[in-house]
C-alpha positions as CSV (number, residue, x, y, z in Angstrom):
1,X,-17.4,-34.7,74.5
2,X,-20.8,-36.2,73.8
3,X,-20.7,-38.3,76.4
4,X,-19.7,-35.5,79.1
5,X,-22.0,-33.1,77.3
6,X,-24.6,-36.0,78.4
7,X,-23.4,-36.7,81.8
8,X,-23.0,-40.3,80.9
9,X,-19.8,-42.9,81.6
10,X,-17.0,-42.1,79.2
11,X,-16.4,-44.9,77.0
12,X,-13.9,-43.4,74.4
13,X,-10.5,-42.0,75.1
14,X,-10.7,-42.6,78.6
15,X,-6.7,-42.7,79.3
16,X,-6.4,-39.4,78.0
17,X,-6.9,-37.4,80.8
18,X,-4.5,-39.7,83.3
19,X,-1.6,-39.8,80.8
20,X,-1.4,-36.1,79.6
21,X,-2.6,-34.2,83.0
22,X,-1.9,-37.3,85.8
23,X,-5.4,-36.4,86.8
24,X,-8.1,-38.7,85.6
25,X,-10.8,-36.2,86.7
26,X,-9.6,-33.3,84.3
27,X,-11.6,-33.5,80.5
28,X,-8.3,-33.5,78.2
29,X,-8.6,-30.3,75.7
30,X,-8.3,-31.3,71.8
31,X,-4.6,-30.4,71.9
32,X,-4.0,-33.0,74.5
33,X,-6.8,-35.2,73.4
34,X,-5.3,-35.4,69.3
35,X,-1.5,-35.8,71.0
36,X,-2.8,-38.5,73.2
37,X,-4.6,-40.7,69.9
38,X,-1.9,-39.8,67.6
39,X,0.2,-43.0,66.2
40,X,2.3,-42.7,63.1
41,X,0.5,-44.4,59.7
42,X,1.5,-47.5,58.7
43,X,3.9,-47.3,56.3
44,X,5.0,-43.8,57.4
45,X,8.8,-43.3,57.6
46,X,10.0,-44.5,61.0
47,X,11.2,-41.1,61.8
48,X,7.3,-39.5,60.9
49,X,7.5,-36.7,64.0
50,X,4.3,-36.5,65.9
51,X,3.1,-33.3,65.9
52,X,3.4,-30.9,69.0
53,X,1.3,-27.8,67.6
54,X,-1.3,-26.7,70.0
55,X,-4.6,-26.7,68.5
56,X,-6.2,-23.0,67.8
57,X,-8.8,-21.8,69.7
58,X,-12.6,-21.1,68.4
59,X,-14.0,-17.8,69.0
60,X,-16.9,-19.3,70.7
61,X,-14.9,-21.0,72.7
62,X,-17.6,-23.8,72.5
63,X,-16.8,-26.9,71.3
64,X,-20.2,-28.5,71.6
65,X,-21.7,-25.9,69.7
66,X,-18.9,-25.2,67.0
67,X,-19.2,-25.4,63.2
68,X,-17.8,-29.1,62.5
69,X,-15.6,-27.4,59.9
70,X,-13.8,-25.2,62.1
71,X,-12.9,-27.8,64.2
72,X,-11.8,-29.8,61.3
73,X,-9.4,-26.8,59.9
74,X,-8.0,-26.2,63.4
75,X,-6.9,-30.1,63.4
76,X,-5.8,-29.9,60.2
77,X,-3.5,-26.8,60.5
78,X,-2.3,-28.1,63.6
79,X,-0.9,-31.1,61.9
80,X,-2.7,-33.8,62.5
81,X,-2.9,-35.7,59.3
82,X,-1.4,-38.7,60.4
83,X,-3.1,-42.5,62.3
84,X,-4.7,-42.9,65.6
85,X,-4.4,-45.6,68.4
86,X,-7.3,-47.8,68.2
87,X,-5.9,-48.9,71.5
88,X,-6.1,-45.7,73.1
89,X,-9.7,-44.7,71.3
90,X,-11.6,-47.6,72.5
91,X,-9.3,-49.9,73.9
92,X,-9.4,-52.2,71.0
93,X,-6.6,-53.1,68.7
94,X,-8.4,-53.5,65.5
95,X,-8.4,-49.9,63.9
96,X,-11.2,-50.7,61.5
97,X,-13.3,-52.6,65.0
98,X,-12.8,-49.3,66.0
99,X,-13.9,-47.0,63.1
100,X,-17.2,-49.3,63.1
101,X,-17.8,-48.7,67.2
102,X,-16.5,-45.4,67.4
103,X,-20.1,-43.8,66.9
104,X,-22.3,-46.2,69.6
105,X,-22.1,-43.6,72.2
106,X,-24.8,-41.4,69.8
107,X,-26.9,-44.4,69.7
108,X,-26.8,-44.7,73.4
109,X,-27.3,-41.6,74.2
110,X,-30.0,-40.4,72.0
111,X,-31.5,-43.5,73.1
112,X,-31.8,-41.7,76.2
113,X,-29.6,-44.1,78.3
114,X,-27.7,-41.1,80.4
115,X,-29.4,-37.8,81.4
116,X,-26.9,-34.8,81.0
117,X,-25.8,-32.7,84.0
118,X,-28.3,-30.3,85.2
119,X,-28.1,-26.5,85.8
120,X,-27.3,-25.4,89.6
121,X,-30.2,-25.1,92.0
122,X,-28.6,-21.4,93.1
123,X,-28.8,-19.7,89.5
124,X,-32.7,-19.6,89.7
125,X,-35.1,-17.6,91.8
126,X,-37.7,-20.5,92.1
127,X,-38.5,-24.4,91.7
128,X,-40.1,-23.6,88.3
129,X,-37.9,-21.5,86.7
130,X,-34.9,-24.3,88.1
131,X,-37.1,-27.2,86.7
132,X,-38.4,-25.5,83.2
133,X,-34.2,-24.8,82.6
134,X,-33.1,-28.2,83.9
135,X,-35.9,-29.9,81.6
136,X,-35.0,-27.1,78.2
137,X,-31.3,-28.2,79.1
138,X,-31.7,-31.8,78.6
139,X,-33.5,-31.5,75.6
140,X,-31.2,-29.1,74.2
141,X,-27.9,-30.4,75.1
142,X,-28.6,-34.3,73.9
143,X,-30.0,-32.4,70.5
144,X,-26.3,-30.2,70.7
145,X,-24.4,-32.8,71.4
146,X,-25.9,-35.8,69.0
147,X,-26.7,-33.8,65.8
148,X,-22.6,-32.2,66.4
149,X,-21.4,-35.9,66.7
150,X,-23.4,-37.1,63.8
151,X,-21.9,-34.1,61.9
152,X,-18.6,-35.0,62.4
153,X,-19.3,-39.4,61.7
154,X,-20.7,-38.0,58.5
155,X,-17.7,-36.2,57.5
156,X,-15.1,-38.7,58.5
157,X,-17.1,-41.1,56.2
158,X,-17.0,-38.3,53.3
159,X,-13.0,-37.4,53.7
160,X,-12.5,-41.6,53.7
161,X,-14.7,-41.6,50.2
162,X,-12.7,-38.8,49.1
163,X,-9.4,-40.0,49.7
164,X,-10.2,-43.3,48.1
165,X,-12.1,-41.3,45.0
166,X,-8.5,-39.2,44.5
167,X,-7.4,-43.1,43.2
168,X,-10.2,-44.2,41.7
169,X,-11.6,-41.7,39.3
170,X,-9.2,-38.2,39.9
171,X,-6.2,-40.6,39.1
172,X,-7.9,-41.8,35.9
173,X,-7.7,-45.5,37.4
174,X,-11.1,-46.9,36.1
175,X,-10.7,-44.6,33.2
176,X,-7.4,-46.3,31.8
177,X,-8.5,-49.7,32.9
178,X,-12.1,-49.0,30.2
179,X,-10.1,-47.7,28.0
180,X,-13.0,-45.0,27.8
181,X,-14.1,-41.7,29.5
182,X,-15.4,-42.2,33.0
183,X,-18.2,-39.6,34.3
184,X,-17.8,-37.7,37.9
185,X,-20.1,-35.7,40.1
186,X,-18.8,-33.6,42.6
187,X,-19.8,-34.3,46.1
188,X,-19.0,-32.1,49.4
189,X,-17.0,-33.5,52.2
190,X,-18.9,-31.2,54.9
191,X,-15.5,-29.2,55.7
192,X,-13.5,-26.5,53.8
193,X,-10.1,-28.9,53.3
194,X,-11.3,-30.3,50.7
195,X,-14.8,-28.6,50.2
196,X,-15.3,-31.3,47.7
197,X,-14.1,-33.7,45.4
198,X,-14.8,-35.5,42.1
199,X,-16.4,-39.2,42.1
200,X,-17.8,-41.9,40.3
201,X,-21.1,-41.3,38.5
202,X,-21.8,-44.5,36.8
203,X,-25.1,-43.2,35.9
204,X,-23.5,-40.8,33.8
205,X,-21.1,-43.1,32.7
206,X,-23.7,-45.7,31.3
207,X,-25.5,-43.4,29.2
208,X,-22.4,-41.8,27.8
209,X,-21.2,-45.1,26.5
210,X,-25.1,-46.6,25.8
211,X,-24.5,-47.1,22.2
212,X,-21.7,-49.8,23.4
213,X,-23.3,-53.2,24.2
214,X,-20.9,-54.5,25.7
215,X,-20.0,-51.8,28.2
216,X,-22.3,-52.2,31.0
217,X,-20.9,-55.5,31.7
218,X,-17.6,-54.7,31.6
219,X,-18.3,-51.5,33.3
220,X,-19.2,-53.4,36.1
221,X,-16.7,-56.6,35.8
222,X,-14.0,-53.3,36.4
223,X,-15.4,-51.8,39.3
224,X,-16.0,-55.4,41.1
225,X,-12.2,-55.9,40.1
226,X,-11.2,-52.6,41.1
227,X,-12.4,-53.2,45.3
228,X,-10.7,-56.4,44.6
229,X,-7.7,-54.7,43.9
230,X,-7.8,-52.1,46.7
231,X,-9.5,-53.7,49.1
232,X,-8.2,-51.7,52.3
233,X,-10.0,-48.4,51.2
234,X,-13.0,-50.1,50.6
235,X,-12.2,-51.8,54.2
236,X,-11.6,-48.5,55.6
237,X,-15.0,-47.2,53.6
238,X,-17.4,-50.0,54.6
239,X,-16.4,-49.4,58.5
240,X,-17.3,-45.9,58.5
241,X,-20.5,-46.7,56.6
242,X,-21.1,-48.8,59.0
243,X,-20.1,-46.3,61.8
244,X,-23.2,-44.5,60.2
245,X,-25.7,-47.3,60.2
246,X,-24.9,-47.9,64.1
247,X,-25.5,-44.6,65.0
248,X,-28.6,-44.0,63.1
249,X,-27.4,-41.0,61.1
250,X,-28.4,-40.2,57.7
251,X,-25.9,-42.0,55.4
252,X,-24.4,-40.0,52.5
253,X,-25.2,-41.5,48.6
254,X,-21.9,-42.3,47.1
255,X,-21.7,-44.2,43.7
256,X,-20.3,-48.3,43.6
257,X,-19.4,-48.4,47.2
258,X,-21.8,-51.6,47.9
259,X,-20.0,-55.0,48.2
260,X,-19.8,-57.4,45.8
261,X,-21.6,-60.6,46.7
262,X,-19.1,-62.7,48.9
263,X,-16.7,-60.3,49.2
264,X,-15.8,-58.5,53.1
């Protein structure tokens, strides 16, 4: 969408629109498009059904303008909770080479590498008013299009920290490995399912247990142990972090999430 939005070269999903219409000219709708990327999750059953819900419509009927979180429910209530083909994303088969790529096109395109379509010549009375709307278009498209895509990096990075959060602290993992209370913090994913979710405040944690010597060490031997233990979800959370860093958005605070020295 960014990229059209910009009148650039697609680089992402670009089978999508041959295998579900046989027309490679024709943009695929998100319906189409979320059929198209869908794979079944490792470790699904073998018999996971894809889903075949058609996506709801927005009222604006805009997607480049639409509230990231409405596009989110819609996806969500349509069923489609499941994996997606790095293959068919970016032609890559490395889901978390992927992930990390998947947000270059804002990078590019802010960078102002690809100017986005301009208006028709025959919807204006006069050179100026066609230039003055052509110029106000580019401008307001690339800022449409690249603060909507950043949106929607950010909260893919929030609903991976979430999901690996609902282990971590909700689950009471660190807490029954200290054998002591573990403090949270509620943070907000950026859509409505879930609004938010509780996670790590080690902060909090220290100075609840300050009068323990010993704990800050330990504290910290259990969370290094802990990524060690899980490492995929911290995988899966470094590469959207990363995502982030590539595209020059503004990177979410999330407690313990660095890497420990000399691990991936």
């Amino acid at each position: 969408m960014l990229e059209a939005a910009a009148g650039a070269d697609s680089t992402v999903v670009v089978g999508c629109s041959k295998q579900m219409y046989g027309d490679a000219t024709k943009r695929c709708d998100l319906s189409r498009l979320l059929q198209y990327l869908w794979v079944r999750r490792e470790g699904s059953p073998s018999n996971t059904p894809q889903p075949t819900a058609e996506v709801g419509k927005l009222k604006s009927g805009k997607w480049e303008t639409a509230e990231i979180t409405k596009v989110y429910d819609l996806i969500y209530r349509a069923g489609y909770t499941d994996g997606t083909s790095p293959q068919r994303l970016l032609g890559l088969e490395d889901w978390y080479q992927a992930r990390e790529l998947i947000a270059q096109p804002i990078q590019r395109i802010e960078a102002g590498s690809s100017e986005p379509a301009k208006p028709k010549r025959s919807d204006y009375d006069s050179d100026a008013d066609y230039d003055k709307a052509n110029n106000q278009y580019k401008k307001d498209m690339k800022q449409y299009t690249t603060d909507k895509a950043k949106e929607a990096a950010r909260v893919a990075y929030m609903v991976r920290v979430a999901d690996m959060e609902a282990y971590r602290t909700k689950d009471g993992t660190l807490q029954s490995w200290l054998g002591k209370k573990v403090e949270t913090t509620r943070l907000l994913t950026g859509i409505n399912n879930p609004r938010d979710f509780a996670a790590l405040d080690s902060k909090a944690t220290l100075e609840l247990h300050s009068d323990d010597p010993d704990f800050k060490d330990y504290f910290e031997k259990i969370c290094k142990y802990y990524r060690s233990m899980d490492p995929e979800y911290f995988k899966a959370v470094n590469t959207g972090l990363r995502a982030l860093e590539g595209c020059r958005c503004d990177i979410p605070q999330v407690d313990g999430l660095e890497k420990p020295k000399g691990g991936s």
